[in-house]
KOLBA-195247 format. One line per 8 residues: number of its first residue (from 1); their letters; for each residue x, y, z of C-alpha. Coordinates in Angstrom, 2 decimals. Layout:
NUM = a = X/Y/Z ~ ...;
//
This chain:
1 = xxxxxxxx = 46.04/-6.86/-16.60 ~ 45.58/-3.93/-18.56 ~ 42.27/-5.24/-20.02 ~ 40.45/-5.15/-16.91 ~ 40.82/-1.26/-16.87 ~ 37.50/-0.94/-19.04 ~ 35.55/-3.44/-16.47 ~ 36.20/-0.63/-13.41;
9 = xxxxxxxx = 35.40/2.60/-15.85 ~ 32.11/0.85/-17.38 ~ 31.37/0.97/-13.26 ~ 30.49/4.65/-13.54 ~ 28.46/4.02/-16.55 ~ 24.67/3.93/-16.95 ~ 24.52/0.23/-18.71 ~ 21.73/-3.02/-18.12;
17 = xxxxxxxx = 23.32/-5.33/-16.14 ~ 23.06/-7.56/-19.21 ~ 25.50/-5.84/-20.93 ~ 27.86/-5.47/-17.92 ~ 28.14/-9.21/-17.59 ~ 28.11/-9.74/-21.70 ~ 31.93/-7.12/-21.02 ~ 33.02/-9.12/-18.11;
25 = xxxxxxxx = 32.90/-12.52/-20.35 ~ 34.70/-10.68/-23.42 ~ 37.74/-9.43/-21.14 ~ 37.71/-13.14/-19.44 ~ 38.12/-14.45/-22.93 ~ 41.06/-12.38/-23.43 ~ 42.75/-12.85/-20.80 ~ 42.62/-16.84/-21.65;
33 = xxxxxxxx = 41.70/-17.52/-24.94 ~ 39.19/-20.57/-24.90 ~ 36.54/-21.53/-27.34 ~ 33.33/-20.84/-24.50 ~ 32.72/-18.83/-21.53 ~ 30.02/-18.21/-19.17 ~ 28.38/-17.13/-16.35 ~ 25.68/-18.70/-13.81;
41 = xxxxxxxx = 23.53/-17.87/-11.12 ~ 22.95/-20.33/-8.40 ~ 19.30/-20.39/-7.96 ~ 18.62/-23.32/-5.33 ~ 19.33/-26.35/-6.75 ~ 20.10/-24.89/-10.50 ~ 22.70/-22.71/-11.90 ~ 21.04/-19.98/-14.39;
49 = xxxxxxxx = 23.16/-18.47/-17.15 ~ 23.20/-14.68/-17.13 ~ 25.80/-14.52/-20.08 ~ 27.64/-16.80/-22.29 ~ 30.56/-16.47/-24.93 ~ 31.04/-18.97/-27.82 ~ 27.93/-21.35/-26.93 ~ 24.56/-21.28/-28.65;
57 = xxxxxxxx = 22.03/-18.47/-27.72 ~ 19.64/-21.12/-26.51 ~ 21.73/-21.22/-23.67 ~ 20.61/-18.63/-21.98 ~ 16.91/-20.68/-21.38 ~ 18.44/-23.49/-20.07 ~ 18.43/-24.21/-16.80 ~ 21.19/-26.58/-15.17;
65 = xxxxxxxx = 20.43/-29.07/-12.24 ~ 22.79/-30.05/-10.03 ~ 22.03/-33.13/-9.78 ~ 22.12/-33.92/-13.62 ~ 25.26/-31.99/-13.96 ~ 28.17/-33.54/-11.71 ~ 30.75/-31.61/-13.03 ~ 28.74/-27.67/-12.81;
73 = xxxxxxxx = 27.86/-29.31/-9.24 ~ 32.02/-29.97/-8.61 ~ 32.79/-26.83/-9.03 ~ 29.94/-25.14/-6.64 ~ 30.66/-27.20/-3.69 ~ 35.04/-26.73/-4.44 ~ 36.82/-23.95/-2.62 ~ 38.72/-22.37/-5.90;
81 = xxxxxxxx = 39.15/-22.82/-9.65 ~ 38.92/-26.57/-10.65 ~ 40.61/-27.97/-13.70 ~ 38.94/-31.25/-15.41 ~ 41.06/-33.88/-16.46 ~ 40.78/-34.73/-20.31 ~ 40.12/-37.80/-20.12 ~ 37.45/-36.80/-17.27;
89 = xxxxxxxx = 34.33/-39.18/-17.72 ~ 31.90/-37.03/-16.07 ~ 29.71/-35.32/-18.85 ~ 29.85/-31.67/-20.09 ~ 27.19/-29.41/-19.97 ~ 27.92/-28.36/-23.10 ~ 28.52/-30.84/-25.10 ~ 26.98/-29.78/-28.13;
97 = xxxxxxxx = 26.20/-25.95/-27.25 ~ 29.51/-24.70/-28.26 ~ 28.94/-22.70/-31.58 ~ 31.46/-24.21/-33.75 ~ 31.25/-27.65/-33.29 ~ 28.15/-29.49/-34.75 ~ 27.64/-32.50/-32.93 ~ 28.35/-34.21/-29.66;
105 = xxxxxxxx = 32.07/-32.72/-28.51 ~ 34.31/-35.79/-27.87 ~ 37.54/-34.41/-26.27 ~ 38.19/-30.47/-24.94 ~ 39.49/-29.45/-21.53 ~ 37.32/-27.69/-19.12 ~ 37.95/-25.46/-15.72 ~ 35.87/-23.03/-13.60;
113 = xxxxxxxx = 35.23/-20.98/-10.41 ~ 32.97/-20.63/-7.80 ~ 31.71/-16.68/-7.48 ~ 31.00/-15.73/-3.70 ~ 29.58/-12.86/-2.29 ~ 29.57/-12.29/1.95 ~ 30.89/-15.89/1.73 ~ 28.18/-17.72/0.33;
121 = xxxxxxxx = 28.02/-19.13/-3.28 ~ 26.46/-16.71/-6.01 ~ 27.57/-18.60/-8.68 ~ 30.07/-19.62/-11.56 ~ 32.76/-18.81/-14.28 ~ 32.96/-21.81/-16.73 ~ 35.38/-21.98/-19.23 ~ 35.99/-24.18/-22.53;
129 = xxxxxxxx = 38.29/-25.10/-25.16 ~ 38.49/-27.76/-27.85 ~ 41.23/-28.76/-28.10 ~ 43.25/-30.71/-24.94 ~ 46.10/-28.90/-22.55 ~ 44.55/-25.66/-23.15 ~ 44.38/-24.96/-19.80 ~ 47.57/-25.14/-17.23;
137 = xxxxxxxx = 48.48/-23.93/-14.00 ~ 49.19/-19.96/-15.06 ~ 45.46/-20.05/-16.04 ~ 44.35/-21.60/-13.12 ~ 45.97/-19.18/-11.40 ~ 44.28/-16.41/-13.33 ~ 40.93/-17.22/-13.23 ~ 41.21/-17.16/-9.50;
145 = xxxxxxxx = 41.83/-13.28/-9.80 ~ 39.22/-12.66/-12.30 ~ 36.77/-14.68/-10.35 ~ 37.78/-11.90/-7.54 ~ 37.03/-9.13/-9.73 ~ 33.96/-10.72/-11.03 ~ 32.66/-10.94/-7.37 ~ 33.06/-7.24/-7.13;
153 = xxxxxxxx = 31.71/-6.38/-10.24 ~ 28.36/-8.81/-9.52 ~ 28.16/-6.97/-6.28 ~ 28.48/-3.53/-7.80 ~ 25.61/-4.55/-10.30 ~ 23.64/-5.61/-7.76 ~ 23.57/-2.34/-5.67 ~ 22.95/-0.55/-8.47;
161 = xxxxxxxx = 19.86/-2.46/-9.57 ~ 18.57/-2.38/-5.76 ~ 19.37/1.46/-6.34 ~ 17.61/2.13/-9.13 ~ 14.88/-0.08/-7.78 ~ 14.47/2.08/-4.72 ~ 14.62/5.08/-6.90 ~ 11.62/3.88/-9.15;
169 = xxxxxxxx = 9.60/3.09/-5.79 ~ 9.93/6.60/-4.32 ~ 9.58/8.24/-7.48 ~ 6.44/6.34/-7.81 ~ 5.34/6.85/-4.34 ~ 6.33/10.93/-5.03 ~ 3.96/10.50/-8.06 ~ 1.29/9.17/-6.32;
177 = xxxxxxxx = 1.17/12.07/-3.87 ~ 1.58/15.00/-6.07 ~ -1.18/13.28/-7.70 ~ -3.68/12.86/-4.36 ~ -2.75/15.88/-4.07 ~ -3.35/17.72/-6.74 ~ -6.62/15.72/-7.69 ~ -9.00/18.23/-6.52;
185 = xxxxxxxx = -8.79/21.60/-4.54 ~ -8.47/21.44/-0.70 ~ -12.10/21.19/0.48 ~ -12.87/23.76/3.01 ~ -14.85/23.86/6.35 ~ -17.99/25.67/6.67 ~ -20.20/26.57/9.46 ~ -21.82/29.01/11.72;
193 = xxxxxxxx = -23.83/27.30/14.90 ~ -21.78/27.69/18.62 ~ -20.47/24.25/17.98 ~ -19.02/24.22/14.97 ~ -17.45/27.83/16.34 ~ -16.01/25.52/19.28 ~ -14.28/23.03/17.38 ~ -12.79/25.77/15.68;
201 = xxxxxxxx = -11.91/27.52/18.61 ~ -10.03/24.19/20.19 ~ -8.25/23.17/16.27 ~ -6.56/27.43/16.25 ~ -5.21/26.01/19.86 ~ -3.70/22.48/19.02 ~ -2.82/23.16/15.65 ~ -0.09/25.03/16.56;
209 = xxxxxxxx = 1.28/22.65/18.58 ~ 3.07/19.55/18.25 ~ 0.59/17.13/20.56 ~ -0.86/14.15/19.13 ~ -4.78/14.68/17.89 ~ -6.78/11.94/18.44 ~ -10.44/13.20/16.32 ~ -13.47/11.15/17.31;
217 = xxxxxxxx = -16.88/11.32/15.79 ~ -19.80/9.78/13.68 ~ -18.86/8.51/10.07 ~ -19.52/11.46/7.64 ~ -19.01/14.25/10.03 ~ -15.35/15.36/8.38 ~ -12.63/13.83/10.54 ~ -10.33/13.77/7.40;
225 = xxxxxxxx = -10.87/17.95/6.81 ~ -10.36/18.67/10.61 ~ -6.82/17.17/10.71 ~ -5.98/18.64/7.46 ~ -6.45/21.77/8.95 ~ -4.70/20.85/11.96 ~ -1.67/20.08/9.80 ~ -2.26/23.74/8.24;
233 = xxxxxxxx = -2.09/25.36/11.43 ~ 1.11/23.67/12.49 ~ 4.78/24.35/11.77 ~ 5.08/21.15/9.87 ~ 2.49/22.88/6.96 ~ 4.79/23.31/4.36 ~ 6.20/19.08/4.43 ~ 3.83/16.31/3.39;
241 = xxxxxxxx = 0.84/15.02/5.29 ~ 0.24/11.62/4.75 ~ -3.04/9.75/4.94 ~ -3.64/6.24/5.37 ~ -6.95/4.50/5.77 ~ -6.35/1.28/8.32 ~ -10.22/0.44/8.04 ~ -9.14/-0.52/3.54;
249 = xxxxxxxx = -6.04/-2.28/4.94 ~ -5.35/-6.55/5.09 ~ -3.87/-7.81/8.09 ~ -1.32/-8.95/6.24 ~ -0.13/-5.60/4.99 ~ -0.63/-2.91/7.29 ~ 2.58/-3.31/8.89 ~ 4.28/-3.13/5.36;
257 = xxxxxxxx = 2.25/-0.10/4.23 ~ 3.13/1.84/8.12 ~ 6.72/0.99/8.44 ~ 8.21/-0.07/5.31 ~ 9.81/-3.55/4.28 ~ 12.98/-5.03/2.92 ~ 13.40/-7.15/-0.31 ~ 12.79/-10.66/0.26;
265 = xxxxxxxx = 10.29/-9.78/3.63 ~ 7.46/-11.77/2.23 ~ 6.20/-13.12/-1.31 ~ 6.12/-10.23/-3.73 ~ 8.12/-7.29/-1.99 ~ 10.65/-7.42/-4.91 ~ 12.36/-4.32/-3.25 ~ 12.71/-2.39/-0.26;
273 = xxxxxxxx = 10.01/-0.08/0.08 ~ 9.32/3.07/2.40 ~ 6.04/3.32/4.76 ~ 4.25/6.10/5.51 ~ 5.55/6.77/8.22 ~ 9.67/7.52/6.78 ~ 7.07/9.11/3.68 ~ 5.95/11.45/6.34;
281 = xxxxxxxx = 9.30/12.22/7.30 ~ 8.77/15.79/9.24 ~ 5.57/16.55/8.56 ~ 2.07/15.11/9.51 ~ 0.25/11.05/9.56 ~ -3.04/10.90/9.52 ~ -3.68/7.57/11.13 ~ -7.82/7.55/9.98;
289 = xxxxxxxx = -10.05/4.64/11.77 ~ -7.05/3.98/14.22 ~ -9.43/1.47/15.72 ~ -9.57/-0.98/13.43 ~ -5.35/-1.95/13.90 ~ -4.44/-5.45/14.78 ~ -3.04/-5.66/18.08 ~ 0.26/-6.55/17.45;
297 = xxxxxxxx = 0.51/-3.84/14.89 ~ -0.83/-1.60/17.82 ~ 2.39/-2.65/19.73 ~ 4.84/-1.94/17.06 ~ 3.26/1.62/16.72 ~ 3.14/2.76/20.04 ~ 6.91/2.04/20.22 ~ 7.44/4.67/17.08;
305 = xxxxxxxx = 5.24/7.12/18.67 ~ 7.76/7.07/21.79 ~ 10.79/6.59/20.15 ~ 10.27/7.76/16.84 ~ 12.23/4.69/15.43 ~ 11.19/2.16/12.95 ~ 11.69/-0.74/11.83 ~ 10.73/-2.12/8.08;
313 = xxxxxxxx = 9.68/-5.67/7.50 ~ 12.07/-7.82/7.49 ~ 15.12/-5.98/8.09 ~ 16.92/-5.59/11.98 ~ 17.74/-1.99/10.46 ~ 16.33/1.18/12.53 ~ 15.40/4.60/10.56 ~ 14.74/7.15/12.63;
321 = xxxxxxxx = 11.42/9.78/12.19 ~ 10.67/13.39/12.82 ~ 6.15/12.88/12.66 ~ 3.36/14.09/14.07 ~ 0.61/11.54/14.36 ~ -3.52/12.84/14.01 ~ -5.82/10.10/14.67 ~ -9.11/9.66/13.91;
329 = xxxxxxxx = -12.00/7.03/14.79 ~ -15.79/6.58/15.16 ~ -15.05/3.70/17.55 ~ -15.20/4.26/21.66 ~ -11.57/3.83/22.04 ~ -11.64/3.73/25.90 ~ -14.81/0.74/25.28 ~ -12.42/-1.06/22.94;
337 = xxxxxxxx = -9.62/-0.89/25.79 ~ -12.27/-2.29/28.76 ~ -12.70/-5.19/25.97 ~ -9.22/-5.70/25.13 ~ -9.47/-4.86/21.43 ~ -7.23/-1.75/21.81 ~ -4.00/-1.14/23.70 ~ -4.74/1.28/26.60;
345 = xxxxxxxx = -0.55/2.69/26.34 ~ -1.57/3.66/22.78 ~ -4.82/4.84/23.18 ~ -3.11/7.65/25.88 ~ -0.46/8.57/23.61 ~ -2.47/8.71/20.45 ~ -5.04/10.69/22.64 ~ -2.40/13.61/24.01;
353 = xxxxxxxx = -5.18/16.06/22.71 ~ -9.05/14.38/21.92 ~ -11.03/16.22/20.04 ~ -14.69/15.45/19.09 ~ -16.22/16.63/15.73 ~ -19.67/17.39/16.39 ~ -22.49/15.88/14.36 ~ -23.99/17.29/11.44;
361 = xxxxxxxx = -27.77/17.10/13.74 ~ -26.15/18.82/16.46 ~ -25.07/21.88/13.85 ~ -28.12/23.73/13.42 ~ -28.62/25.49/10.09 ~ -25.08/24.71/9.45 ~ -26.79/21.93/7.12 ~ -27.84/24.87/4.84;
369 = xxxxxxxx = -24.43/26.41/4.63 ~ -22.84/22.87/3.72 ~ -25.78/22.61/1.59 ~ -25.14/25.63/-0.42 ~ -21.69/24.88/-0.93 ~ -22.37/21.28/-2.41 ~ -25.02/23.26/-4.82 ~ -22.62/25.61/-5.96;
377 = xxxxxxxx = -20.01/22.22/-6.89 ~ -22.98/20.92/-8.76 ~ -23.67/24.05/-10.50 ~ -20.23/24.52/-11.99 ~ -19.69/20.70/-12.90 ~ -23.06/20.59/-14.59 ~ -22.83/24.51/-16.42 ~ -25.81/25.42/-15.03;
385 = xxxxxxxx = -26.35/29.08/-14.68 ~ -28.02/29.39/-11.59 ~ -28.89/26.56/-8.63 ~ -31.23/26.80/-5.32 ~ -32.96/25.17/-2.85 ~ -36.96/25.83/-2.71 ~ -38.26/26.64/1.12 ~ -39.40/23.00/1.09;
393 = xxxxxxxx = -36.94/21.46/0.47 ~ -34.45/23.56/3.63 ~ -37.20/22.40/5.57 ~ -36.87/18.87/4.52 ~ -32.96/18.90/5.20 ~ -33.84/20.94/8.71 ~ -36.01/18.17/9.56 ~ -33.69/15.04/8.68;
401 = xxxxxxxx = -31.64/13.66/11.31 ~ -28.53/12.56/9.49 ~ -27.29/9.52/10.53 ~ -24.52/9.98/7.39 ~ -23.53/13.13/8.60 ~ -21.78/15.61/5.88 ~ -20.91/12.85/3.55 ~ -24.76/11.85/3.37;
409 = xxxxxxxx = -25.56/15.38/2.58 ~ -22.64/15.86/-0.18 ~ -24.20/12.65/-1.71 ~ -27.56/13.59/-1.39 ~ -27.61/17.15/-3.03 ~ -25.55/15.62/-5.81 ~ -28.13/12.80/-6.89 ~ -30.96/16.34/-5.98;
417 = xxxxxxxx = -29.84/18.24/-8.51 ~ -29.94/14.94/-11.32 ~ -33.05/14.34/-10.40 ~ -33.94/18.09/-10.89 ~ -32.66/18.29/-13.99 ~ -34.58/15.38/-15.38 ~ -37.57/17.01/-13.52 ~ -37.60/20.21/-15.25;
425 = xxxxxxxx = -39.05/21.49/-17.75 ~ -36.46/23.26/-20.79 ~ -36.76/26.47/-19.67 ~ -36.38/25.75/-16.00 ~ -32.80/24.25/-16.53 ~ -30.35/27.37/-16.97 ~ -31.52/28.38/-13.44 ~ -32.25/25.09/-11.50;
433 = xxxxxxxx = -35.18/25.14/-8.39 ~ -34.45/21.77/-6.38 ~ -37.61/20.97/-4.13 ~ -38.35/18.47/-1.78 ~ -39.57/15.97/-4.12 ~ -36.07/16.30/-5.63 ~ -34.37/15.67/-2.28 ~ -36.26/12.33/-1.71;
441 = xxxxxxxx = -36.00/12.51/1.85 ~ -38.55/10.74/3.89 ~ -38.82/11.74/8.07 ~ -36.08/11.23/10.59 ~ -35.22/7.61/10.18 ~ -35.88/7.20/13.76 ~ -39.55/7.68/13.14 ~ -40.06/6.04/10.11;
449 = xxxxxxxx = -42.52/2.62/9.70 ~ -39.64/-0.08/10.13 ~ -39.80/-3.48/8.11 ~ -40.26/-6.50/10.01 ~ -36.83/-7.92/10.90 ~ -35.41/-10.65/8.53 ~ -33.13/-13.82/8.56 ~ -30.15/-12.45/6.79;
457 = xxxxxxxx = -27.89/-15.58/7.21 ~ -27.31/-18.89/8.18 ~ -26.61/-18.69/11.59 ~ -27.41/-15.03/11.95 ~ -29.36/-13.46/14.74 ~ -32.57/-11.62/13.94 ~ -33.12/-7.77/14.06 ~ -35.44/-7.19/17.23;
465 = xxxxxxxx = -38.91/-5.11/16.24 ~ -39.66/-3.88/19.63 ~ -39.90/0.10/19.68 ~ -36.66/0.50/22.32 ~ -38.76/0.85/25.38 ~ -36.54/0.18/28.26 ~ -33.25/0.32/26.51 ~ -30.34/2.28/27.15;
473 = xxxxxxxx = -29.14/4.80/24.13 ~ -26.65/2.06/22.99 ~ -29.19/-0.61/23.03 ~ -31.70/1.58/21.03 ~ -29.49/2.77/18.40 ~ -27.99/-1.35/17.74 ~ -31.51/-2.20/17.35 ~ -32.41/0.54/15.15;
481 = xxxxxxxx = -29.02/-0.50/13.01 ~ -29.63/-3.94/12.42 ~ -33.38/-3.73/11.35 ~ -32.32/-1.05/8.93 ~ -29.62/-3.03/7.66 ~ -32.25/-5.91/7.20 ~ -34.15/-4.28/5.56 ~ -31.97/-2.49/2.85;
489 = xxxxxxxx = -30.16/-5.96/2.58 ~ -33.70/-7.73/1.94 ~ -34.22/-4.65/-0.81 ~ -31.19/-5.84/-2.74 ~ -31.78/-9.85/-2.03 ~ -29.10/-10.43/0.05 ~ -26.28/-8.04/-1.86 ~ -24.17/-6.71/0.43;
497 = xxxxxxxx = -22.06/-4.03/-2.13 ~ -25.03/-2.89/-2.98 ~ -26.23/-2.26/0.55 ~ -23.15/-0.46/1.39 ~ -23.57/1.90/-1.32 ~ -27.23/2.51/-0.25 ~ -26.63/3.47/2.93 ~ -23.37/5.18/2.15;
505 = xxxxxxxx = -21.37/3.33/3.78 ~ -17.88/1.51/3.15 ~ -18.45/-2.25/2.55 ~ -15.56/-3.59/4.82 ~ -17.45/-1.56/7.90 ~ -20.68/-2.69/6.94 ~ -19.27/-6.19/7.48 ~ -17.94/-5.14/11.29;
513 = xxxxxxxx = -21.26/-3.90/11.87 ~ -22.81/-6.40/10.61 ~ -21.02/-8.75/12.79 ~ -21.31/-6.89/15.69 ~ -24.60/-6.73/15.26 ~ -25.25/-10.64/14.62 ~ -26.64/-9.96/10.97 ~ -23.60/-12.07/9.64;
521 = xxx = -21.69/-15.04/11.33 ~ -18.43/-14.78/12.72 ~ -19.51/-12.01/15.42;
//
């Protein structure tokens, strides 16, 4: 059996698995000379060739039915190697295919063997010859061995396709990080009034530590920055922190993209892939709009926050993971748990250490410093040589409440300084004056002239136009929402994308608030 020696060394060789099984064939043909060889996959109820020997290349795009081929079907359901008798009526699959023949094939003798791997059928070694008697007993007896050997070696390829194919993923996923990563400098936190001061005071104190953060505040106020810097203060600085956005996640995937799955788990996971959560693998998971998991999902994460093992979809293997977990939300977490929307175990271990980012309103003059900094972005991604702020238009941003918090602002000065530059006059450019008429801000939105409430759907409640007298804060502020809403909606004839981007927004929240609010059905 000296000929199989080359079948074990091309095992530590870099080769397709094409070519592996192409090898396999030419030893088999060796070992017992016949005219055609091949082998087939079992795909449900049709065998697939992966490699033939001695038959015609079209071969390969055929696809044999069981039920159309008795004798391919013999041979899955027997036990061992099965020898044809020559004057066997059944017919051949391949009559006709075998290269030197032209024509229908009228007498040859035929014999084959069932592949298995962890005892179920993977597939088969056929084997033909011309002429009548070829095959005996010795061979018979032979192809049982090689069949063994052929198991192994199908096995073998198969590991080291699912190797390569977890290799790919994570070298992918390590691509996309270094990438998120590197995509722009670490933005940095600026501000001066005694809140701001606080928060800072409270992250140098946690951040340290190895507790849980769960970060609450308005949309726009910087959740994302504060536990970045939490993960800078911490031990765990110099491994990855991860990020993953559960608000931009489908149902459907958010377990898949936390924990992982298996090849096979569902239609389309072609592999085994790693979640973020084995991705953050002893360093930091930021866990942003925590509110918005399913509940069952909720379950499944509370048990890897107290266990710190995982499961991947579709697999009854655990991994075990070394992560600390920042949360962040603009959702009343302990409402959501009086309404049954959010576990109240999770919410308690998520929430070993709240901390609340203050509001951009509630920051003072901080609004200039932020300010300044955006300008100074603007300045050196436009080539301008100078960039400021006229005493109209700090007075405008003193006066504005914010509802968008820091992201508003960002947003705002950049679409200032276009309209600046389109404003100006040639020689005004190199050192840029942006004014209030630049800024485009109107008053507070709580006191400006509000639209009178629309019908935004079929089915959909109407925005109340009464001015909030006798409501509580909560009452006041939904009412407020969902006449806005109407009316930017009713601006942009009922186009939601483009009220999202209006009011600076993301579209999939606009939807929950829209819902909550009654401006869409399905509330």
């Amino acid at each position: 059996m000296a000929e199989v020696i080359p079948l074990i060394d091309d095992l530590a060789t870099e080769m397709p698995a094409s070519e592996r099984y192409q090898r396999l064939l030419g030893v088999l043909r060796r070992l017992l000379p016949c005219d055609a060889v091949a082998l087939l996959q079992l795909e449900g109820d049709q065998l697939q060739p992966l490699a033939v020997e001695g038959l015609s290349l079209d071969t390969l795009g055929r696809r044999f039915r069981l039920d159309a081929h008795p004798r391919l079907a013999q041979l899955v359901q027997a036990d061992g190697p099965l020898h044809f008798a020559t004057d066997c009526d059944l017919p051949d699959p391949y009559d006709g295919l075998v290269e030197s023949v032209h024509g229908q094939l009228e007498v040859h003798d035929c014999m084959g063997c069932v592949l298995r791997l962890d005892g179920q059928v993977w597939g088969l070694l056929t084997l033909d010859a011309l002429l009548p008697g070829t095959f005996g007993t010795v061979e018979l007896a032979r192809l049982e061995a090689f069949a063994r050997l052929a198991a192994v070696i199908v096995r073998t390829v198969q590991r080291i396709d699912r190797l390569a194919l977890q290799l790919r993923e994570q070298q992918r996923d390590a691509e996309q990080w270094r990438a998120l990563a590197g995509a722009r400098p670490e933005a940095e936190m600026i501000g001066q009034s005694a809140v701001y001061k606080a928060m800072q005071r409270e992250l140098r104190l946690v951040g340290p530590s190895d507790l849980g953060v769960l970060i609450s505040g308005e949309t726009g106020v910087g959740k994302e920055l504060v536990a970045r810097q939490l993960h800078r203060l911490s031990a765990r600085c110099g491994r990855p922190m991860v990020v993953i956005n559960c608000a931009a996640l489908p149902d459907t995937l958010v377990e898949s993209e936390l924990f992982g799955h298996v090849r096979g788990a569902f239609t389309g996971a072609v592999g085994e892939r790693r979640g973020r959560f084995e991705l953050a693998d002893g360093g930091t998971l930021f866990l942003d709009e925590v509110g918005e998991l399913p509940l069952p999902v909720q379950a499944k994460l509370l048990r890897v926050l107290q266990s710190g093992q995982l499961q991947r979809v579709g697999s009854d293997r655990e991994h075990h993971v070394d992560v600390r977990v920042i949360a962040a939300t603009n959702r009343d977490l302990a409402n959501e748990v009086r309404a049954g929307r959010f576990r109240a175990d999770l919410y308690h271990r998520l929430g070993a250490y709240p901390l609340r980012v203050p509001s951009l309103r509630e920051r003072e003059r901080d609004v200039l410093l932020l300010a300044g900094s955006f300008l100074e972005q603007a300045r050196g991604r436009l080539g301008l040589r100078g960039l400021r702020l006229t005493d109209t238009a700090r007075q405008a941003l003193l006066g504005y409440d914010w509802p968008g918090n820091v992201r508003e602002l960002e947003h705002l000065i950049g679409r200032a300084v276009l309209r600046a530059q389109a404003l100006a006059t040639d020689g005004a450019r190199r050192i840029l004056s942006v004014d209030a008429r630049a800024l485009d801000l109107a008053l507070s939105p709580t006191a400006e002239v509000l639209p009178e409430p629309m019908q935004v759907a079929a089915g959909s409640a109407s925005a109340p136009a009464d001015d909030g007298a006798g409501m509580g804060l909560k009452q006041a502020l939904d009412a407020f929402q969902r006449t806005h809403i109407s009316a930017v909606l009713q601006r942009h004839h009922g186009n939601w994308a483009a009220c999202a981007r209006e009011l600076e927004v993301d579209r999939a929240n606009l939807h929950r608030l829209a819902r909550r609010l009654g401006l869409k059905p399905g509330a």
